[in-house]
C-alpha positions in Angstrom: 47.1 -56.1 3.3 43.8 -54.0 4.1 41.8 -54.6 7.3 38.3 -55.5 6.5 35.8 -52.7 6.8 33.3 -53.2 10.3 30.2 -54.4 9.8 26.9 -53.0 10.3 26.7 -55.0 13.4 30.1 -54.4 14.5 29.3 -50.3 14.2 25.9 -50.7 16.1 27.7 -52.6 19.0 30.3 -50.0 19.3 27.4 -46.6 19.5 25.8 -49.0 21.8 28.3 -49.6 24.2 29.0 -45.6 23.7 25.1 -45.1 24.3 25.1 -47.2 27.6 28.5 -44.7 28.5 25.8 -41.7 28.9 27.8 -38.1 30.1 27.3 -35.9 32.8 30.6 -34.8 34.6 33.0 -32.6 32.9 36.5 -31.1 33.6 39.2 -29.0 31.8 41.6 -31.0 29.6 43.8 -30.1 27.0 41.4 -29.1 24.1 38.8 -27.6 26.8 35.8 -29.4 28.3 36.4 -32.9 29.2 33.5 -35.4 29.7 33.2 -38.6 31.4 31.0 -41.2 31.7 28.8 -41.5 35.0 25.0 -42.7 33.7 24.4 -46.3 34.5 24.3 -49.2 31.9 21.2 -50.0 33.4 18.8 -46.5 32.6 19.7 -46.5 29.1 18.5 -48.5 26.0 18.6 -48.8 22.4 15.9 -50.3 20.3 17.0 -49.0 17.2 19.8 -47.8 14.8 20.8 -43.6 15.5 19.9 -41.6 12.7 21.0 -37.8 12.6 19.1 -36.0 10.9 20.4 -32.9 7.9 20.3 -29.4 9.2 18.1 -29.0 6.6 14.5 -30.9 8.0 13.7 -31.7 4.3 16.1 -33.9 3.7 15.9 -37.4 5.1 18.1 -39.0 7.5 20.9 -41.6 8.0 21.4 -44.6 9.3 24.1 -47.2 10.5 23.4 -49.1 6.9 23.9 -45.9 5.1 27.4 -45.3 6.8 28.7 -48.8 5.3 29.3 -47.8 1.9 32.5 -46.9 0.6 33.3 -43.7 2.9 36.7 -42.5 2.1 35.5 -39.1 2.2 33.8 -36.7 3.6 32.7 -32.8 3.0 33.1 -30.2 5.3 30.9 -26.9 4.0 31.3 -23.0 5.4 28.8 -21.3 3.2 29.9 -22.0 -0.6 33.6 -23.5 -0.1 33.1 -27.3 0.2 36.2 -29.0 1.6 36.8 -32.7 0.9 38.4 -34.3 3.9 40.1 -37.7 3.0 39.1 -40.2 5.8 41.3 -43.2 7.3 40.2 -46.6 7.8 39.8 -46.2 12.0 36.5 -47.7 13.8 36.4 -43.8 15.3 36.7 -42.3 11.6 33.9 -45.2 10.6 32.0 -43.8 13.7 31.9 -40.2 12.8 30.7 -41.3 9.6 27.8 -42.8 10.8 26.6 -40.0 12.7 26.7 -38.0 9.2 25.3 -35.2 8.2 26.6 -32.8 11.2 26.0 -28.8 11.8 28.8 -28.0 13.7 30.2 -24.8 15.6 34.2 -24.5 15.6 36.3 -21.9 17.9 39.4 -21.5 17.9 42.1 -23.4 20.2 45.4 -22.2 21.2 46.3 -20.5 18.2 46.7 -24.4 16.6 43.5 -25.7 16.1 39.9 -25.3 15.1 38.0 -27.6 18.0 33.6 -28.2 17.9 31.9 -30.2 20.6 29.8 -33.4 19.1 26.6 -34.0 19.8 27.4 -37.6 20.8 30.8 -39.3 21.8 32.9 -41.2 19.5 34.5 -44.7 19.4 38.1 -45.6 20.4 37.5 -49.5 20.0 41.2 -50.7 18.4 42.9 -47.2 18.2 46.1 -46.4 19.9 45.5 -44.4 23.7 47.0 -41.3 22.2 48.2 -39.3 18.8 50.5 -36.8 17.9 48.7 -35.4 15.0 50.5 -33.3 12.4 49.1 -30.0 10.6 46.3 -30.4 8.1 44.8 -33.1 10.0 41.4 -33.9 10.9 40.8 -35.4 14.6 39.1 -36.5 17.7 39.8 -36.0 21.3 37.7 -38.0 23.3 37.7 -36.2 26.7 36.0 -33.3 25.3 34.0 -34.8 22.5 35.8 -32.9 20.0 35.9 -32.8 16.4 39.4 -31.3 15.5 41.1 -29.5 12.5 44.9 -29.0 13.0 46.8 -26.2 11.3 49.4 -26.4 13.8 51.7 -28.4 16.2 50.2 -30.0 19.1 52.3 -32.7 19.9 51.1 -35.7 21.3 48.3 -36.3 23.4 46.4 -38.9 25.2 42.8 -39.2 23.6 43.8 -38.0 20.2 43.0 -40.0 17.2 43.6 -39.1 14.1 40.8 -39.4 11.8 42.2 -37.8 8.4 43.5 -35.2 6.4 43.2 -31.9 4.3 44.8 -30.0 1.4 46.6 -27.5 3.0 45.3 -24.4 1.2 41.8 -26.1 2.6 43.5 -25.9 6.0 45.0 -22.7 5.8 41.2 -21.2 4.7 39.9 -22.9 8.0 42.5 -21.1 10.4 41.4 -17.5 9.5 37.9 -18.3 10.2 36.6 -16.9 13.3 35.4 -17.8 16.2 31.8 -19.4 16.1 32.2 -20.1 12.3 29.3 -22.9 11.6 30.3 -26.1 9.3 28.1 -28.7 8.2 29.6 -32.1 7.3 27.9 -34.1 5.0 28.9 -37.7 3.1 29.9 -36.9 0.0 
């Protein structure tokens, strides 16, 4: 039996409550950087949907209604090599999707991951409080706000959540690149 896919609605909610969250104290957690919450519900507002827009300022941007189509997928791009990342059917892998397309800046972790900071948090509505994610796997760790490509054991975590996976020759491309390497992630 599938779960239904969230709505439009259901997504907006969720980056709301996220919105009215706001960020500004930060600590050390196990994949760097933590950040938690501290603005009050009450100085923020949304009047309408988040759009992000490409890297590229000629190309136009996305919004929540975008994000509801059939996103199994996404591309991750380091100059030529595009890299198709097979999503799972999560509220925080829906999430990330809506906040498509992404330039992002990875570094390497601990000799077992490739970690980037997002620009915004993530959702955790209806996923588990933790993950032990297994090489080749794309996730999240929501104390730091990371976007994060496994090549390696981690073990399990509080915060992880798995978002999806990659061909292991994909993977094994993404752990020799350096430090600072930029990706852009784009719907495919």
């Amino acid at each position: 039996m599938t779960r239904p896919r969230p709505t439009c609605r259901a997504q907006l909610a969720g980056l709301l409550v996220l919105q009215l969250g706001g960020c500004s104290a930060a600590t050390t957690g196990p994949h760097g950087p933590t950040v938690t919450g501290t603005e009050s519900p009450e100085t923020t507002t949304a009047t309408t949907p988040p759009t992000t827009t490409h890297p590229d300022s000629s190309a136009s941007s996305i919004t929540l209604d975008d994000a509801e189509h059939d996103m199994s997928t996404l591309h991750l791009s380091i100059d030529e090599r595009v890299i198709v990342v097979e999503l799972n059917d999560s509220s925080t892998a829906h999430d990330l999707a809506s906040h498509l397309p992404l330039q992002l800046t990875f570094a390497d972790f601990n000799g077992v991951e490739k970690i980037a900071t997002l620009p915004a948090p993530l959702t955790m509505d209806g996923v588990p409080d933790g993950a032990a994610p297994e090489p080749n796997d794309l996730g999240y760790y929501a104390p730091s706000q990371s976007l994060v490509l496994y090549y390696g054991d981690v073990g399990y975590w509080n915060g992880i959540v798995r978002l999806g996976h990659l061909d292991e020759a994909d993977m094994a491309f993404l752990q020799h690149q350096p430090d600072g390497f930029e990706a852009t992630i784009t719907a495919p």
